[in-house]
VOPA-399145 format. One record per residue (C-alpha): z negated, y negated, x; residue number from 1. Coordinates in Angstrom, 2 decimals. Example, Ala and Ser with C-alpha at 12.3 -4.5 7.8 and 13.67 -1.06 7.14 Angstrom:
BEGIN
z_y_x_num
-7.80_4.50_12.30_1 $
-7.14_1.06_13.67_2 $
This chain:
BEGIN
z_y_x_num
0.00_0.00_0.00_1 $
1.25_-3.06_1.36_2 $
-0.26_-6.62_-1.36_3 $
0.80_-9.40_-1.62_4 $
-2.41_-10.62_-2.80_5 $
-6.09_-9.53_-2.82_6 $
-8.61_-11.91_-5.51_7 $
-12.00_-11.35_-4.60_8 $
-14.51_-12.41_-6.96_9 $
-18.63_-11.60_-7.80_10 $
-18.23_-10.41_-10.80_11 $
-14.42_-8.66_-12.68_12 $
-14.85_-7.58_-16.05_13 $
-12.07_-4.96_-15.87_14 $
-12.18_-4.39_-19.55_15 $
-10.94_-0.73_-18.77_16 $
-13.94_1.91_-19.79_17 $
-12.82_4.15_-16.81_18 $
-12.94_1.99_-13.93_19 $
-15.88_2.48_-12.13_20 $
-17.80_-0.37_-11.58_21 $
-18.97_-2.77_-10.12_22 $
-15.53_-4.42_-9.12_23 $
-14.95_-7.17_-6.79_24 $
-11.83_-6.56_-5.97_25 $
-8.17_-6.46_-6.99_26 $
-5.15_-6.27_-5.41_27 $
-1.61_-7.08_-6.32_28 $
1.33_-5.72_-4.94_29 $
4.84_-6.49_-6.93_30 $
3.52_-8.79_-9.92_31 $
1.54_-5.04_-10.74_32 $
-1.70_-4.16_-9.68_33 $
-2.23_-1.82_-7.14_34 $
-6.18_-1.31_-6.39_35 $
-9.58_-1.84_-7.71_36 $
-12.69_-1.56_-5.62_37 $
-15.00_-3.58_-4.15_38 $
-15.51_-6.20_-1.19_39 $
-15.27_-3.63_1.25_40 $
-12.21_-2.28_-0.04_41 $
-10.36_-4.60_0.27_42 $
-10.93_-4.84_4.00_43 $
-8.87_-1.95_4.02_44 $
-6.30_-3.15_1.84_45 $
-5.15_-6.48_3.76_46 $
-2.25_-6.23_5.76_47 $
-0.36_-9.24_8.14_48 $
1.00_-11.51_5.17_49 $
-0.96_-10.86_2.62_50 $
-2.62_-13.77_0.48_51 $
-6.23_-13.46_-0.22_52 $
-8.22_-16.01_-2.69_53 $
-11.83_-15.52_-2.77_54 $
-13.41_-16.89_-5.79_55 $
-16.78_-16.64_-4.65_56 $
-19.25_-16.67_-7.59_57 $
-16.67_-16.90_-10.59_58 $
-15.84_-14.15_-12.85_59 $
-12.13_-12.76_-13.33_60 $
-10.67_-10.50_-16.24_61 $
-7.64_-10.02_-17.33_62 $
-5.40_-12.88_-18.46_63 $
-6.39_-14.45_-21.46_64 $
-3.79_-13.53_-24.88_65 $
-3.74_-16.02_-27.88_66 $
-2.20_-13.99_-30.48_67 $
-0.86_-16.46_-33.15_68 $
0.02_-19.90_-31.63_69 $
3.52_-22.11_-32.47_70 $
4.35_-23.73_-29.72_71 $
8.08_-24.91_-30.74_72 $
7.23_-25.10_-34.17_73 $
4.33_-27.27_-33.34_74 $
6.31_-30.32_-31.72_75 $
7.08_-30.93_-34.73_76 $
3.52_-30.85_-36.80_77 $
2.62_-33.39_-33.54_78 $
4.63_-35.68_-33.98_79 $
2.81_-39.24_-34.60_80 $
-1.01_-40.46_-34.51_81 $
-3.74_-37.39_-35.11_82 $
-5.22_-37.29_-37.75_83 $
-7.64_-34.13_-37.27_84 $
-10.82_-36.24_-35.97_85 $
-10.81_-38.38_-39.80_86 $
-13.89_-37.74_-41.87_87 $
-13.65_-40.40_-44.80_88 $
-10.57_-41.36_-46.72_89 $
-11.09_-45.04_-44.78_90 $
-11.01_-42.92_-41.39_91 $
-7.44_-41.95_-42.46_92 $
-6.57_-45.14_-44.14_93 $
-7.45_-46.61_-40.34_94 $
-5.79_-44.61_-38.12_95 $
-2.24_-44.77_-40.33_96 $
-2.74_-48.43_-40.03_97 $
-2.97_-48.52_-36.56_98 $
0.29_-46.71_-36.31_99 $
1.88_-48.14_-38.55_100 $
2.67_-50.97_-35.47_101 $
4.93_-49.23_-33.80_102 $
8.52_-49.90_-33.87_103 $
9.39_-46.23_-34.94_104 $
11.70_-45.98_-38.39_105 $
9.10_-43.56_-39.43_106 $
5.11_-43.40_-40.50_107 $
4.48_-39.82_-39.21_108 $
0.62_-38.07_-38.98_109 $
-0.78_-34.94_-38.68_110 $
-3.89_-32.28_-39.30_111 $
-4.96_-34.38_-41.92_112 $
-7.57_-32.45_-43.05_113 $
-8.35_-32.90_-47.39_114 $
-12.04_-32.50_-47.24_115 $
-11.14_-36.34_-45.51_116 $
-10.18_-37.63_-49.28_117 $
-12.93_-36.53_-50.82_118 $
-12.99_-36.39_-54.27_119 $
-9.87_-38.45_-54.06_120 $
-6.70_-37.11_-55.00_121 $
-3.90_-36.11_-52.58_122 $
-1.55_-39.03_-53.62_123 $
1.81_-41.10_-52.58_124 $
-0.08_-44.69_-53.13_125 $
-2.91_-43.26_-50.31_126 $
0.04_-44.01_-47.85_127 $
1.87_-46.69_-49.84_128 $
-0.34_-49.52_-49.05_129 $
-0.75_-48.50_-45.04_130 $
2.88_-47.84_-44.26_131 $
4.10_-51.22_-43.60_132 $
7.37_-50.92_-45.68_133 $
8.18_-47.79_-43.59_134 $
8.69_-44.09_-45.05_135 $
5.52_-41.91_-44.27_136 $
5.25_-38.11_-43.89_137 $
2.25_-37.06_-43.01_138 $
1.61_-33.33_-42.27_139 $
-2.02_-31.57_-43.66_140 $
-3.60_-29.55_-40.60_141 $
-2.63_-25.87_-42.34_142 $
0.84_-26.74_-41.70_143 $
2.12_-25.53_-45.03_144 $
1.82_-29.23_-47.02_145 $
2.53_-32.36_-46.05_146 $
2.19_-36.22_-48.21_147 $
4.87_-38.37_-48.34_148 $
4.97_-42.26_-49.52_149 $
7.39_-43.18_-52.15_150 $
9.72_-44.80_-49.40_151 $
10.40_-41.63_-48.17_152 $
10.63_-39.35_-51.46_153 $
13.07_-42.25_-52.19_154 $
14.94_-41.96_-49.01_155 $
14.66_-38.15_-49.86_156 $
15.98_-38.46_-53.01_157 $
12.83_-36.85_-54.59_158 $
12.56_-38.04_-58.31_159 $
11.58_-34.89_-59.92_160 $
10.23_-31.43_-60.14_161 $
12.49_-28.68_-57.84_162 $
13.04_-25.19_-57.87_163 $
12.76_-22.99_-54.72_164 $
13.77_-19.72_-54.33_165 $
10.46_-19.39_-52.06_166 $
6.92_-20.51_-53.82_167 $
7.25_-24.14_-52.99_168 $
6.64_-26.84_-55.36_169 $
7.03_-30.74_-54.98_170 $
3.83_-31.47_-56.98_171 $
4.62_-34.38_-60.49_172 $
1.98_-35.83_-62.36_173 $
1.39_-34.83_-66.26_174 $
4.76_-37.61_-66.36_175 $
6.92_-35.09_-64.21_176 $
6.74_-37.77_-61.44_177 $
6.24_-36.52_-58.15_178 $
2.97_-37.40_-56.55_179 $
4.11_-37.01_-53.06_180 $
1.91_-33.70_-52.33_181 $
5.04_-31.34_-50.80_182 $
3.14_-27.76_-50.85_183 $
4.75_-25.42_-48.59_184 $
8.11_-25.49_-45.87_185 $
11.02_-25.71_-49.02_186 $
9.43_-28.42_-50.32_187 $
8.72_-30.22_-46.87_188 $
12.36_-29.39_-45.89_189 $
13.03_-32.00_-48.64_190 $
11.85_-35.14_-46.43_191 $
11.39_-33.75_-42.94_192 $
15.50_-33.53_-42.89_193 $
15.83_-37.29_-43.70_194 $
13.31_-37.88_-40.71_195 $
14.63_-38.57_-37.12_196 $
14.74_-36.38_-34.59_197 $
13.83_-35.67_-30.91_198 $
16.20_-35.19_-28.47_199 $
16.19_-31.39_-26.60_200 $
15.54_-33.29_-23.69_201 $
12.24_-34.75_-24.86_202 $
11.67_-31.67_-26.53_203 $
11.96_-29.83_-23.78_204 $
9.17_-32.06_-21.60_205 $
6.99_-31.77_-24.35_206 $
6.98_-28.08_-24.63_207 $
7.18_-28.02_-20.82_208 $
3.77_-30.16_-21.00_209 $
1.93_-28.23_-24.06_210 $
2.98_-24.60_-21.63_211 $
0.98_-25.89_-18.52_212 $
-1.87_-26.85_-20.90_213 $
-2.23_-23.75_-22.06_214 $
-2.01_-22.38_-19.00_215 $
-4.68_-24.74_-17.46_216 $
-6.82_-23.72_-20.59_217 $
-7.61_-19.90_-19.07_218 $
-4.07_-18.76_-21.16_219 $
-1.44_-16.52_-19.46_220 $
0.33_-15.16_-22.46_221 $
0.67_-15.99_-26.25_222 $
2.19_-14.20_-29.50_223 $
4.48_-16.75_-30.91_224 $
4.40_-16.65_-34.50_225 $
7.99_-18.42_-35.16_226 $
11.28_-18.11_-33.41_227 $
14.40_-19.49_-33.51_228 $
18.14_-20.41_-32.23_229 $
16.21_-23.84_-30.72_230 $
13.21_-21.88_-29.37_231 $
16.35_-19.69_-27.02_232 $
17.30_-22.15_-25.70_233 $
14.12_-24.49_-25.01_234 $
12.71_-21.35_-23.22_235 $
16.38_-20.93_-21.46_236 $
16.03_-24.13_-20.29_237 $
12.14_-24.02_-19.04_238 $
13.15_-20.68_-16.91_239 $
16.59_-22.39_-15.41_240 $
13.91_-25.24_-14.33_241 $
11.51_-22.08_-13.09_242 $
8.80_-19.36_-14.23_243 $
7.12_-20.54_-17.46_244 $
3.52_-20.24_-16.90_245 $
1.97_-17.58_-19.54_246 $
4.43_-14.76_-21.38_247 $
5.21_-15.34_-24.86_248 $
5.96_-12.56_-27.38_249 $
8.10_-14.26_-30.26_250 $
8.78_-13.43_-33.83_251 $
11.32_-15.01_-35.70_252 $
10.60_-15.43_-39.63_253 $
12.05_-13.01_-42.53_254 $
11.65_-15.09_-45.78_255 $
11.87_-14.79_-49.15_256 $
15.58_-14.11_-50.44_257 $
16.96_-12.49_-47.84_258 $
18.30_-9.16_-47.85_259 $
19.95_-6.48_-45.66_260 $
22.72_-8.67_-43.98_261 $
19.96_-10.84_-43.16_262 $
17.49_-8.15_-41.88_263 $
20.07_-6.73_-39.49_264 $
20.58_-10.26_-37.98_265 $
17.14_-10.08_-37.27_266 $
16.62_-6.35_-36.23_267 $
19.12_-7.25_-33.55_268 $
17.66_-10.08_-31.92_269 $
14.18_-7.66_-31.14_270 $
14.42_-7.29_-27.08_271 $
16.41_-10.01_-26.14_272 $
14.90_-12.92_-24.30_273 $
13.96_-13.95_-20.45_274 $
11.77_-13.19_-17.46_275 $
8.43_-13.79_-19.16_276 $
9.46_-14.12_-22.81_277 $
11.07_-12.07_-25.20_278 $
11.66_-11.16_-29.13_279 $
9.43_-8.48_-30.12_280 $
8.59_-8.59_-33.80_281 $
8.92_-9.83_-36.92_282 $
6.61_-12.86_-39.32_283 $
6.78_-12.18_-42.29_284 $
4.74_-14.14_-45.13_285 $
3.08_-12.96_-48.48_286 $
1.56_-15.95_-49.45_287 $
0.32_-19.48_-48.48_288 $
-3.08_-20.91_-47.78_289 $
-5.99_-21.15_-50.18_290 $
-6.40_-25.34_-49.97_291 $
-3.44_-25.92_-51.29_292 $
-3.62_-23.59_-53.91_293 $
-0.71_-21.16_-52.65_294 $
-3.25_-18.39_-51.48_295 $
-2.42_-15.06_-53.71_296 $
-5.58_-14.07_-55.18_297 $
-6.78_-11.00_-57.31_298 $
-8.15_-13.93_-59.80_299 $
-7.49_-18.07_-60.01_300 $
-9.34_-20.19_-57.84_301 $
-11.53_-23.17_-59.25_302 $
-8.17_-25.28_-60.55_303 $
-6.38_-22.13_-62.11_304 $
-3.93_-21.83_-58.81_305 $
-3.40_-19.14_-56.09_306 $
-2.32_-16.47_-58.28_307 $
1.38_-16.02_-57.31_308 $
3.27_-14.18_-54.27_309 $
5.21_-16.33_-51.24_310 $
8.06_-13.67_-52.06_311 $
8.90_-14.07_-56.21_312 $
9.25_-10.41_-56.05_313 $
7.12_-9.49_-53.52_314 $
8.14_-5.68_-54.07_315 $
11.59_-6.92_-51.71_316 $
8.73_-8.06_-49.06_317 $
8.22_-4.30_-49.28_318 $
11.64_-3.85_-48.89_319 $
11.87_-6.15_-45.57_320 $
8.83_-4.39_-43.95_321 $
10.01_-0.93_-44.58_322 $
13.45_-1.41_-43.16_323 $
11.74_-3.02_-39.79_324 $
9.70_-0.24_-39.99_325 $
12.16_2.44_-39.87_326 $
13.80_1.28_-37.22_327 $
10.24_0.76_-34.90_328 $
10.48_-3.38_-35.25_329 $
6.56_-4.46_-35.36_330 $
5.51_-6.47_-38.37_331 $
3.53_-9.82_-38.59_332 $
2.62_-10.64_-42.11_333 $
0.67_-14.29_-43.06_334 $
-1.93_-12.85_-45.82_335 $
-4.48_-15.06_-46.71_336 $
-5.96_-14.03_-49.95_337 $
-7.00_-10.51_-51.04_338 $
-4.18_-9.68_-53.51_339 $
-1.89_-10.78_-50.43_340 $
-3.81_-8.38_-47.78_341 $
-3.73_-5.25_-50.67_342 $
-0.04_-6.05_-51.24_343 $
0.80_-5.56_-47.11_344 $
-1.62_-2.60_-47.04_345 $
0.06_-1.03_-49.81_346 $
3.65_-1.58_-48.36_347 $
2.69_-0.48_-45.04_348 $
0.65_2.75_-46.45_349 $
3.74_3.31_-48.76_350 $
6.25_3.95_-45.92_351 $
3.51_6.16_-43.80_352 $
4.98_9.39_-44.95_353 $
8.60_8.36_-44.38_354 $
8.99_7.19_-40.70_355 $
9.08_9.61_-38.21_356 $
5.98_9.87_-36.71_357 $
7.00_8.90_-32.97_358 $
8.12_5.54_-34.07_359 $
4.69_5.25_-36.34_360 $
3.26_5.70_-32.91_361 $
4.88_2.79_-30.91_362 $
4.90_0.13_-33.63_363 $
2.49_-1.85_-34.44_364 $
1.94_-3.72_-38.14_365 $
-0.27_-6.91_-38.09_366 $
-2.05_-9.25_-41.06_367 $
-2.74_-12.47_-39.80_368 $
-5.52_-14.93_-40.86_369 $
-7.61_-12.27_-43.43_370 $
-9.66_-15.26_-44.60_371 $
-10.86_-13.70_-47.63_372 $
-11.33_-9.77_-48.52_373 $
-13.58_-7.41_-50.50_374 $
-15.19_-4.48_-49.06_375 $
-12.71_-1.95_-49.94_376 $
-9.58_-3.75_-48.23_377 $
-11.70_-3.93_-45.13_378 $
-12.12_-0.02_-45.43_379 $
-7.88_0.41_-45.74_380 $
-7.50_-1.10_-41.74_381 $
-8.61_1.12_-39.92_382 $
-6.70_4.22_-42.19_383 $
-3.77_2.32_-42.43_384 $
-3.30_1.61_-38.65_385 $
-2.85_-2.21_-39.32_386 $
-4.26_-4.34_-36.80_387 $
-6.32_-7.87_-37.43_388 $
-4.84_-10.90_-36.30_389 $
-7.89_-13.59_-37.27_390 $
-8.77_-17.37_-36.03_391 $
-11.94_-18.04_-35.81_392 $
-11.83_-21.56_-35.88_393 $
-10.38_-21.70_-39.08_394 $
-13.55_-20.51_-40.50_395 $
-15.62_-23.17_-38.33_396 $
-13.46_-26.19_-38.37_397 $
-12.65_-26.20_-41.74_398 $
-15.33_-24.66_-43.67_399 $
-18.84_-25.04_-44.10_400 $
-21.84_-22.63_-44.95_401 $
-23.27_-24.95_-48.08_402 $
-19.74_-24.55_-49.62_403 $
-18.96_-27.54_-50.06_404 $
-15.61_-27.79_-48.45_405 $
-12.26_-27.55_-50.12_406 $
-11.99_-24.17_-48.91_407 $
-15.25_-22.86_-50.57_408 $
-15.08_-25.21_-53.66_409 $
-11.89_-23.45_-54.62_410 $
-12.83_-19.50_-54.25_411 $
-16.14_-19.92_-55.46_412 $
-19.46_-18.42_-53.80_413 $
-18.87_-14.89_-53.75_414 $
-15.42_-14.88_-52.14_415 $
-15.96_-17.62_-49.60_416 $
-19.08_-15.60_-48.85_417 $
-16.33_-13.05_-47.32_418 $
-14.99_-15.77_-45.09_419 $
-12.88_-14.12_-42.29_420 $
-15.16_-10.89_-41.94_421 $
-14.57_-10.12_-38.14_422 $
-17.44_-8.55_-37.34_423 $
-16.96_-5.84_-40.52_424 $
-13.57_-5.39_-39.31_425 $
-14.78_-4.24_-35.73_426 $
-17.31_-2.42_-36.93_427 $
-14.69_-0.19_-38.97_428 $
-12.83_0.76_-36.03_429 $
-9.98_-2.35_-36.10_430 $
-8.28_-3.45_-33.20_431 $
-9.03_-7.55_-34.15_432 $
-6.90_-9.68_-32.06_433 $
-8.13_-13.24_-31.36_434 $
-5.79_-16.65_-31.64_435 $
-5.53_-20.10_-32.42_436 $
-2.47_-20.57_-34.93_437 $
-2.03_-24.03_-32.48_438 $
-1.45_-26.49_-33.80_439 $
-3.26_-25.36_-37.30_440 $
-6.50_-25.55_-34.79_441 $
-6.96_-26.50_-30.43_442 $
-5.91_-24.16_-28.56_443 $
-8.54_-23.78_-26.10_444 $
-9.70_-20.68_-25.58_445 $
-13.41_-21.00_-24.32_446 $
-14.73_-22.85_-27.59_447 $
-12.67_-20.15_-29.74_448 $
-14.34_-17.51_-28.55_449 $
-17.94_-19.02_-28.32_450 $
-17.28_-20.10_-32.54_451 $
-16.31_-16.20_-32.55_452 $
-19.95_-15.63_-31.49_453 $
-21.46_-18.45_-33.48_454 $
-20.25_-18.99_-36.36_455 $
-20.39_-22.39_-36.15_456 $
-18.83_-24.79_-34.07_457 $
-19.43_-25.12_-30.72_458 $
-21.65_-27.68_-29.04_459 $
-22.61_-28.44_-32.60_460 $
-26.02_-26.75_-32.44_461 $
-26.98_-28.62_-36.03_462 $
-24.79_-27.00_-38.08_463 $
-25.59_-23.87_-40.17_464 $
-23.31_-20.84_-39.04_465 $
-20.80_-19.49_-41.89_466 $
-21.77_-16.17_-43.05_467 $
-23.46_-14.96_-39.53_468 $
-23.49_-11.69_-40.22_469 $
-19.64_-11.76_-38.85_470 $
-20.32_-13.18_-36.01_471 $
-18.46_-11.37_-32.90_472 $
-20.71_-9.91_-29.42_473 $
-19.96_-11.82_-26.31_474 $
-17.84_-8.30_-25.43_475 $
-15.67_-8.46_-28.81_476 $
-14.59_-12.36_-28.64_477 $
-13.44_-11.42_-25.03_478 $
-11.45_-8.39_-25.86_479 $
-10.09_-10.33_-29.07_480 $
-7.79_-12.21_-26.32_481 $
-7.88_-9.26_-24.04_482 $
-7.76_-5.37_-24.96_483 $
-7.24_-6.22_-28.34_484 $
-5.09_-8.62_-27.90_485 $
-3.01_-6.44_-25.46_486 $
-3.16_-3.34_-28.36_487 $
-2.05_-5.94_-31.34_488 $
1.05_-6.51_-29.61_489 $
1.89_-2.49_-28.52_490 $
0.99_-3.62_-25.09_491 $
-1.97_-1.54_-24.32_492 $
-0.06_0.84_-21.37_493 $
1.01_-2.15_-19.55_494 $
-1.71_-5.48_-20.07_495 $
-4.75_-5.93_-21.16_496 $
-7.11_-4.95_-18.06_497 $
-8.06_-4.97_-14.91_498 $
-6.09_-1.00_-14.27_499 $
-3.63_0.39_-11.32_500 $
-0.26_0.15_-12.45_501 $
-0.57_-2.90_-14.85_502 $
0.57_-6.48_-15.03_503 $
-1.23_-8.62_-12.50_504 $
-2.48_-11.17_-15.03_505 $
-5.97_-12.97_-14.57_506 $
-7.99_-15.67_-15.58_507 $
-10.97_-16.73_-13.55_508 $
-14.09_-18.43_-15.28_509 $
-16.88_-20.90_-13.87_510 $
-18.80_-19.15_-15.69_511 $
-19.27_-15.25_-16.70_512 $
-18.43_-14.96_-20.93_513 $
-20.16_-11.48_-21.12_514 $
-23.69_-13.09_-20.05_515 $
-23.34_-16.90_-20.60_516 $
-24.65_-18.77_-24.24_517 $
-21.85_-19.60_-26.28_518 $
-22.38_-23.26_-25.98_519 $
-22.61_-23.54_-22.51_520 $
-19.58_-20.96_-22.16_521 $
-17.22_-23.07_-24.44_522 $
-18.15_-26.28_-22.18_523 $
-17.81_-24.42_-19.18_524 $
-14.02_-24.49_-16.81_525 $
-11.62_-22.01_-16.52_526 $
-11.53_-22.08_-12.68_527 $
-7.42_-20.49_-12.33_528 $
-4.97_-17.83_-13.85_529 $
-2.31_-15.54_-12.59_530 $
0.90_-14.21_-14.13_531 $
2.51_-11.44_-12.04_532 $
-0.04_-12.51_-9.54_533 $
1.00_-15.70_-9.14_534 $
-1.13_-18.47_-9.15_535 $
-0.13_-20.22_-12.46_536 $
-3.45_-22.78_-12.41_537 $
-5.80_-23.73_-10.04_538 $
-8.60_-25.87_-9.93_539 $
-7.88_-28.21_-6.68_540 $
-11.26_-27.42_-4.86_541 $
-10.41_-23.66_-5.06_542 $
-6.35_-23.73_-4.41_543 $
């Protein structure tokens, strides 16, 4: 064995059951890793040439995964002042204000969150009176709403109530007159393709920026919950310029009225991509999110809404997930609300018997978010073979344990009481893997995992946790962007620890998450990563 690097470092958290520990030692040989051992190893192992970095007192383990982030499809929920810090209707009223200055054609916000209005309603004339003249869009922080001014639902052309062949609505007053409250992407489409655009150029810095952030956040790979013709060619571009710094598994998006012509399109873009990214499964959606009332639920919510299906006849989303299925595509479905996890645990169980049981093997079929279930869909997981893709954050950002929140106030008590059950789903045997959904919530890694283990946020030690019972051990946040993240994506043989034989990626910590408090942990720096055993990030008084 001749390495081309050797990371020493007091303390490696393999996350691989075999290894024999303790480890201080790993080296690299070929972007793969070639030995394990300890300090004195790894006397043995260095040869003329090869690169050592001694860590001293940090801890490494494997690279850090965020399995649900959309970085492409986020430029454009970023676009304009942020909105996510507001807490009163005046916060809000404030900021828009202040950017309503600028020279730009456009009034554009985003993660507006509606607990900020109130008891207000969500309403055109909020925006009206801030937007100097200007159209305004501004996007909610779940991504799948957005309030526009009347300026620009004139511009748009917007005078009335729409059909969608999707569950979309452009929401009218008693008068059929559209209040400016755009729920879900047909309805947005509406505006946002009146609105100016980037050039690729700029787009291409920005996503070029937003990569080495996540990189310098303790990230060295992501599962990209969107993809499209633009995302080929921004990542094109990013490799011709060099290595992007984490690997990112993509998944372009099968929607509602498509059918076989449109599946095959689809089924043959699976394994195409570049050097450290690459098209490996398919999003699919069932329903929508539960504050804007587009959740699918076994019973209303508070206002008589989330009661309905993304697909209108969600027996073709069947359809869709059985032929990707078949032919060993892995599955990504958005389920939110209980009737929309049964309905992918019943399509997925329906097809068990049919697939040949090699490909059942090697594909993997994910629900992402899970914000709300009863005990017996919990049970179906782990029999079903269908892992958890959950965000944490979600839970403490935008909820609260008194129930007060728009989240809570809509399900009532005794389903937000089941509000994103992590812990139950470990305990049944799930894999659970651990994300984001940037820009729905910060990416950052650190504070994601420590609100995994508090259920609460972070360096808010006032608050009440949310239902604490779920909270996550210091091991199962850490595997939720490790193991688990590495087995929610198929990935297990080749990522995912510290092992001989697989991908060199690390991330080094300041501090050590198995043994450190979540509050100091989420505060703490993320000292460096590697992808292919190169250095992708490195603090300046270690490089």
């Amino acid at each position: 064995m001749t390495p081309d690097l050797i990371i020493l470092s007091d303390s490696i958290h393999t996350m691989d059951p075999r290894t024999p520990g303790p480890v201080q030692a790993v080296a690299v040989s070929g972007g793969v890793i070639a030995a394990v051992g300890s300090r004195e190893d790894a006397q043995t192992w260095r040869q003329p040439g090869t690169r050592v970095v001694d860590l001293g007192s940090a801890t490494l383990t494997p690279g850090l995964v965020d399995c649900h982030i959309h970085p492409v499809f986020g430029l454009d929920l970023t676009i304009g002042v942020d909105l996510s810090g507001a807490t009163s209707l005046e916060d809000v009223r404030s900021l828009l204000r202040a950017e309503a200055t600028h020279d730009d054609g456009w009034l554009r916000g985003w993660g507006l969150n509606p607990n900020a209005f109130g008891t207000v309603p969500l309403h055109r004339s909020v925006l009206d009176d801030v937007s100097n003249g200007k159209p305004a869009l501004i996007r909610l922080f779940d991504g799948h709403s957005a309030l526009a001014n009347s300026r620009a639902l004139e511009v748009a052309g917007i005078h009335g109530r729409h059909e969608f062949e999707q569950t979309a609505e452009v929401v009218c007053d008693a008068n059929g007159v559209p209040t400016g409250f755009l729920v879900e992407a047909a309805a947005m489409e509406l505006v946002q393709r009146h609105v100016p655009q980037e050039s690729f150029a700029e787009r291409k810095t920005r996503l070029a920026e937003l990569l080495r952030d996540f990189a310098r956040s303790g990230l060295t790979g992501g599962h990209v919950m969107d993809h499209s013709d633009e995302s080929t060619a921004l990542l094109q571009a990013l490799e011709a310029d060099g290595d992007l710094p984490l690997r990112l598994r993509t998944a372009p998006w099968c929607m509602p009225g498509s059918g076989e012509a449109e599946w095959k399109e689809l089924a043959r873009s699976i394994g195409k991509g570049g050097r450290r990214w690459s098209i490996e499964a398919i999003k699919l959606f069932v329903d929508g999110t539960v504050d804007n009332g587009t959740a699918w639920l076994f019973e209303p919510d508070v206002h008589g809404q989330s009661t309905a299906p993304f697909w209108p006849r969600p027996e073709e989303y069947s359809a869709a997930v059985r032929y990707f299925a078949s032919r060993g595509i892995p599955t990504a479905t958005h389920a939110i609300g209980d009737a929309g996890v049964e309905h992918v645990l019943d399509a997925v169980e329906s097809f068990r018997d049919a697939v040949p049981a090699d490909i059942l093997r090697r594909t993997v079929h994910r629900i992402e978010h899970i914000e709300t279930v009863p005990d017996q869909l919990v049970a179906r997981f782990k029999a079903a073979d269908v892992v958890a893709s959950m965000q944490p954050t979600h839970c403490t950002h935008y909820s609260l344990a008194d129930h007060s929140d728009n989240w809570s106030t809509r399900l009532g008590d005794e389903r937000a009481d089941r509000a994103w059950r992590c812990r139950d789903l470990r305990e049944a045997g799930v894999t659970l893997g651990i994300g984001s959904d940037w820009p729905i919530a910060p990416y950052e890694p650190l504070p994601i995992m420590a609100d995994a283990r508090l259920r609460r946020r972070s360096g808010h030690p006032d608050q009440e946790p949310i239902a604490p019972a779920q909270a996550l051990t210091a091991l199962q946040a850490l595997e939720g962007y490790t193991s688990h993240a590495a087995k929610a994506a198929g990935l297990w043989d080749v990522s995912g620890s510290i092992t001989v034989g697989k991908r060199a990626d690390f991330t080094a910590f300041e501090l050590d998450p198995l043994t450190t408090t979540p509050d100091e942990f989420a505060a703490s720096e993320v000292l460096g990563t590697f992808v292919d055993g190169e250095v992708q990030f490195m603090l300046e008084r270690l490089a």
